[in-house]
N, C-alpha and C positions, 0 to 999 in steps of 0.2 A: 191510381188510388183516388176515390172519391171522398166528401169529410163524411158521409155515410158509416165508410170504412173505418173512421177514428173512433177513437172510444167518446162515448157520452161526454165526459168532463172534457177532455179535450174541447169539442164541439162549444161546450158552453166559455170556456176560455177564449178560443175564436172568435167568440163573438162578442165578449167583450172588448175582444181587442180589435175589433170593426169598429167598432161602437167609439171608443176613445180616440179614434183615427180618423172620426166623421166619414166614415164610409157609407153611403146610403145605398145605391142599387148596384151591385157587385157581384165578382165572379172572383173564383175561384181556381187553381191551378196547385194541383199536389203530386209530386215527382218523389220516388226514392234519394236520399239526400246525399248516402254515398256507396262504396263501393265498398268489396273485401279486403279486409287489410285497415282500410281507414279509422277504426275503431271495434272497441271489444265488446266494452260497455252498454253500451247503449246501441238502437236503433233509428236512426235520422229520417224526418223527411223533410222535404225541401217546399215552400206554402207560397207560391205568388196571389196577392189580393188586390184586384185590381178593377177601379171604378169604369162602368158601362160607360160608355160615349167619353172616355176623357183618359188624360195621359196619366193621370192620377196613378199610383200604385205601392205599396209594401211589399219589401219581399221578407219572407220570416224564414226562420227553421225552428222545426220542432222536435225535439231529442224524447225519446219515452225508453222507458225501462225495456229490455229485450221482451217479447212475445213469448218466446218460449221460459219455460216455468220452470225446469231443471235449469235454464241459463242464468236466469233471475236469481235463482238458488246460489250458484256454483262462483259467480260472480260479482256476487254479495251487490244486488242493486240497491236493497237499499240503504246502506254504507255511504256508496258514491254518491245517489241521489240528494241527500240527505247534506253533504258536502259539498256542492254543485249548488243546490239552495241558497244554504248557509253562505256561500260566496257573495250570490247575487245579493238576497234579501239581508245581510247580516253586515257583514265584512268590508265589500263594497260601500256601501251607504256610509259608515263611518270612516273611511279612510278617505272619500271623494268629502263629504263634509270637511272632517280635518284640514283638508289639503285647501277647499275655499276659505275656510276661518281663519287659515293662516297666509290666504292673497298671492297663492302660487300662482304664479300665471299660467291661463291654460295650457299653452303653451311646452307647458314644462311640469305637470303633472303629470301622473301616470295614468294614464287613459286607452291601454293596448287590451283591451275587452270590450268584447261586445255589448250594445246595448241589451237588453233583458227584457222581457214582455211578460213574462209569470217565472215563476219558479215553485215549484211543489213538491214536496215528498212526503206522502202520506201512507203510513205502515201499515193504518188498519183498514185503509178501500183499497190500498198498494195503487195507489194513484201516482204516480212519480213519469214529472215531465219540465223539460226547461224550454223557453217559448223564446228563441232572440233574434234578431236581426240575421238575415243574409249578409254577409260580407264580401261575396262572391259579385253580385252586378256594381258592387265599390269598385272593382278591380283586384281587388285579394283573391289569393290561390294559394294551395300549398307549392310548397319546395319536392321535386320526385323525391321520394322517400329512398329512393335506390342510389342516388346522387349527393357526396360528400356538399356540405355546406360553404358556398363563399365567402369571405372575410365580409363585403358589406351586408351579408346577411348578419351574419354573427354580429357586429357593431351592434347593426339596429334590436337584435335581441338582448344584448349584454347592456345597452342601456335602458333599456326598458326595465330590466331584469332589475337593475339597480333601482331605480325609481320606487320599484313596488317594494324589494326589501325594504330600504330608506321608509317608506312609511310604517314599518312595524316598529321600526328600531326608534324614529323620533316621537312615537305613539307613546311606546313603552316608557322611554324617557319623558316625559312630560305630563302624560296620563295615567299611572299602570293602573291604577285601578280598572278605570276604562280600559285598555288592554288585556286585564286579568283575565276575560273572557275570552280569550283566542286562545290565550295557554293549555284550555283543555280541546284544543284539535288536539288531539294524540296522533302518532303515527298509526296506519291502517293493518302495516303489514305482517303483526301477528293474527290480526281477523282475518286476513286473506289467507293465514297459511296455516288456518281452522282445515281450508278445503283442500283435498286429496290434487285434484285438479290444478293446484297452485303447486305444489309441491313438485308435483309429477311436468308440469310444462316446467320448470326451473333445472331438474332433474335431465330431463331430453335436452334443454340448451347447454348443460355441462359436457353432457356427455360429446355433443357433435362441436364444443369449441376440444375438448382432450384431443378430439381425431384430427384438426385441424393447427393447433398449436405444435409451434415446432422445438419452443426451447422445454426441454424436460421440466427446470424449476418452473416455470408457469404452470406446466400441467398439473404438476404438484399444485401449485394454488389455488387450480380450479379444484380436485381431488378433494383439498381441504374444506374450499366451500359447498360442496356438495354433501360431504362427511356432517356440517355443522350450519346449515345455511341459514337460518332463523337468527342462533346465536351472531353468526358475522351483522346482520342486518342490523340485531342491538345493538354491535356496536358502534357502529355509527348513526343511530338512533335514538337513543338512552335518551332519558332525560338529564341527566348528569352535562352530557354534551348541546343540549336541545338549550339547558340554561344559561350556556355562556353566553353566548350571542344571537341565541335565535330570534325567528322572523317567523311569519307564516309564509309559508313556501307555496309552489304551485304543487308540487309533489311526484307530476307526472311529467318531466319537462323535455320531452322527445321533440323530435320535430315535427312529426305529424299533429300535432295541437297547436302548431304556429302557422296562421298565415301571413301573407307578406303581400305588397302591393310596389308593382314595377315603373319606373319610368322609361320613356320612350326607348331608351338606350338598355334597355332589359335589368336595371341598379335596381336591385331594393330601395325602399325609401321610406317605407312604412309599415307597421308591424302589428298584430295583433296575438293575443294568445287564450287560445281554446281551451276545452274543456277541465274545467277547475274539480274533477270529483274528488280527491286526494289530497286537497290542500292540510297543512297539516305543520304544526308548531317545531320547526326543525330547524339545525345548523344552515345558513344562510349558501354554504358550501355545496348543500345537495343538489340544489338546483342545475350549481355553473359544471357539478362532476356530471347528471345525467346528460347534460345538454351537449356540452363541448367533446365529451369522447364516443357518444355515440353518434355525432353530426357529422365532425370534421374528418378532414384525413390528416395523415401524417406532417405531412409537407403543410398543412398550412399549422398545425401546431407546432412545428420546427419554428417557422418563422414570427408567428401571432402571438403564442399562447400569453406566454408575458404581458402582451401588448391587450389581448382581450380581458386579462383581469384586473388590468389598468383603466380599462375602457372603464368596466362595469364598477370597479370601487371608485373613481372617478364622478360617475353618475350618480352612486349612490351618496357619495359626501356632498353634491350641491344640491340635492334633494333633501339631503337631512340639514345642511344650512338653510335651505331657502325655507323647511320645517321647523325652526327657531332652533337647532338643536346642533351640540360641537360635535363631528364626525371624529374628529379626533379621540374623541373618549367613550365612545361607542362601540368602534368598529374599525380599525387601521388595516390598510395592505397588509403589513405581517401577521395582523390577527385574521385573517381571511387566506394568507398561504398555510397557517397553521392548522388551520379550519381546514382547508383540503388534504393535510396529510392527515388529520385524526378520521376523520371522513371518507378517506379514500378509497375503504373496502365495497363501498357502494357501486362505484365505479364499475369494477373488478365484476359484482354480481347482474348489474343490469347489460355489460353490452355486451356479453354473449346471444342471449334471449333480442335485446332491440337489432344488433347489427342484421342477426338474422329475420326479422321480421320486417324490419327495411329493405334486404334487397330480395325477398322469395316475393316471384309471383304470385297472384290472388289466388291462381290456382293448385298452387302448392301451401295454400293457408289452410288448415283443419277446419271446415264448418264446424260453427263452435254451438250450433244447434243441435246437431247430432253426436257431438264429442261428446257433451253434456247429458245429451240422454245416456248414453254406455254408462256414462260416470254412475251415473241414478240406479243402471243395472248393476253395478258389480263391477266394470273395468278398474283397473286400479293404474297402468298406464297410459298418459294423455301427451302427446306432440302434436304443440301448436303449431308447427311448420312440419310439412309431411315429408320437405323434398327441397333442396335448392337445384335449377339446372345448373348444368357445367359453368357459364359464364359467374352465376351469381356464384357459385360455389367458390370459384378461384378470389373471386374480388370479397368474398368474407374470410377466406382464411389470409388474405393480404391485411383487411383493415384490422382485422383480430388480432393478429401478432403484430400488428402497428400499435394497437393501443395497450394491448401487454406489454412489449417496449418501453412507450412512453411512462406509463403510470408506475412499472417500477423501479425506471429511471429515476422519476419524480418523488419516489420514497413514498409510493399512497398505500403500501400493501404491510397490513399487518395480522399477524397469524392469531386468529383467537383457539384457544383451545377448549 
């Protein structure tokens, strides 16, 4: 791809962002940014900018709304775009302010996102693009999406993860007025389940964890959320629950939106986290249920689980102390295992649909360019995964009735009718 090839505004963005980078005589380098499977949303490219005769160089990415028009449609771009904005230009700016005004040391802010170079979402040119830094020549890479998560991975997320709640909660308490404006992130996911297409990929994931699920009452529980699948997502979405202790959340907190950066010895050490389209005023719970039961396996929640939600309330009470504010009357361990059981049907709904998109190959991932067109025609059923092979098949119906296990073990399952 050439910048020829980029839309006009793009183009003009780039070159702003030469321009503020003192770039004088330069070249250009545009590569496809990722692969299938890595994202739904949007379409990435990858931008090296790099000064003629010298070592000089930026590496960027740039995220733009899908090409195709029926995907744009069905995927509500401008929803997430719009959200993805809001992050960088909105959100960000005052909680990195707050966090200096109150002499956090760098150190120990929450700083696991990317730097930002533009952010736009405009409805009526339908301009929608986020312009950040490459993470990638840092040394950050994703975690294989097919591959249960390590403990020192998870630490490094679960403290992160607390850092960022911690600044809503000491915001709200100190600020709210200033806060009052986060409160109308709303959750997304009755706009997304406007679309036929949403339904119907939530629908095919029920249906191939039922065939896969071995204890009958589980099955029954997928049944139910199939039967009512909207209504369960309210319920741990309401606002009712959103006001106890909410935060603004990441909203989409899979692994695939997290990279990580290795030491020598192959340890995590360093963390970052991607794509914020979704962020959204919710129980601070949602986050640690998307992440933890769709990452790990069993055996390290046998042994961690406890210990990871120690990790993260942990990080998040020296973040809201060093944010002038008492964690203790905020936000307690027991009010965060509480949090997980009113919460828990979420669980329950997202890692059928992630587990299997974590481990099918790209070539068993629906082109969701052409899924989108049928939609546009008339199709009314959509499967985002066409196919697991044999290996992935067996290692999903392993980690599925692992986490069925666990979670109703854990008392997260409650029957809405």
């Amino acid at each position: 791809m050439s910048a020829k090839e980029l839309p006009k505004y793009i183009q003009v963005l780039l070159d702003r962002i030469v321009k503020e980078n003192d770039f004088q005589d330069y070249s250009l380098d545009i590569k496809q940014g990722s692969q299938v499977g890595d994202g739904f949303l949007s379409e990435l490219s990858s931008i090296g900018i790099s000064e003629n005769g010298s070592d000089k160089k930026l590496d960027i990415v740039c995220k733009i709304a899908p090409f195709n028009e029926n995907r744009r449609k069905e995927f509500f771009s401008n929803v997430v775009f719009d959200r993805e904005s809001y992050f960088y230009n909105k959100l960000m700016p005052t909680f990195a302010k707050f966090q200096d005004e109150k002499n956090v040391p760098k150190d120990a802010q929450f700083r696991a996102y990317p730097k930002c170079y533009a952010a736009i979402s405009n409805d009526e040119s339908e301009h929608y693009v986020i312009i950040m830094e490459d993470l990638r020549p840092q040394g950050f890479k994703m975690w294989n999406k097919a591959k249960a998560v390590p403990i020192e991975n998870m630490r490094l997320v679960m403290r992160s993860l607390g850092k960022f709640h911690a600044l809503s909660l000491a915001l709200k308490d100190q600020r709210p007025d200033e806060f009052a404006k986060f409160k109308k992130l709303t959750d997304v996911s009755q706009t997304f389940f406007q679309s036929q297409n949403m339904q119907g990929m939530f629908d095919a994931s029920f249906d191939r964890a039922i065939a896969a699920l071995k204890n009958e009452d589980h099955k029954e529980i997928i049944r139910t959320l199939k039967n009512n699948t909207l209504s369960h997502f309210k319920s741990c979405l309401s606002d009712e629950i959103s006001n106890r202790f909410g935060v603004v959340s990441h909203g989409d907190f899979w692994n695939n939106n997290i990279l990580y950066r290795f030491n020598e010895d192959n340890i995590a050490e360093d963390v970052r986290f991607l794509d914020w389209q979704v962020i959204r005023y919710i129980s601070p719970a949602i986050d640690l249920l998307y992440n933890i039961f769709t990452s790990t396996d069993k055996a390290l929640r046998e042994k961690e689980y406890d210990n990871l939600l120690k990790v993260y309330h942990d990080s998040l009470s020296n973040t809201v102390k060093l944010l002038g504010s008492n964690p203790d009357e905020l936000f307690t361990l027991n009010d965060l295992k509480d949090e997980l059981k009113i919460c828990g049907n979420y669980a329950f709904l997202l890692a059928p649909m992630l587990l299997s998109v974590s481990l099918a190959d790209s070539s068993e991932i629906s082109n969701l360019d052409e899924m989108c067109d049928k939609i546009a025609e008339g199709e009314t059923r959509h499967e985002l995964i066409t196919g697991l092979n044999e290996k992935a098949q067996l290692e999903y119906d392993q980690r599925l009735n692992d986490v069925f296990d666990d979670l109703v073990k854990l008392g997260y399952y409650t029957k809405i009718n």
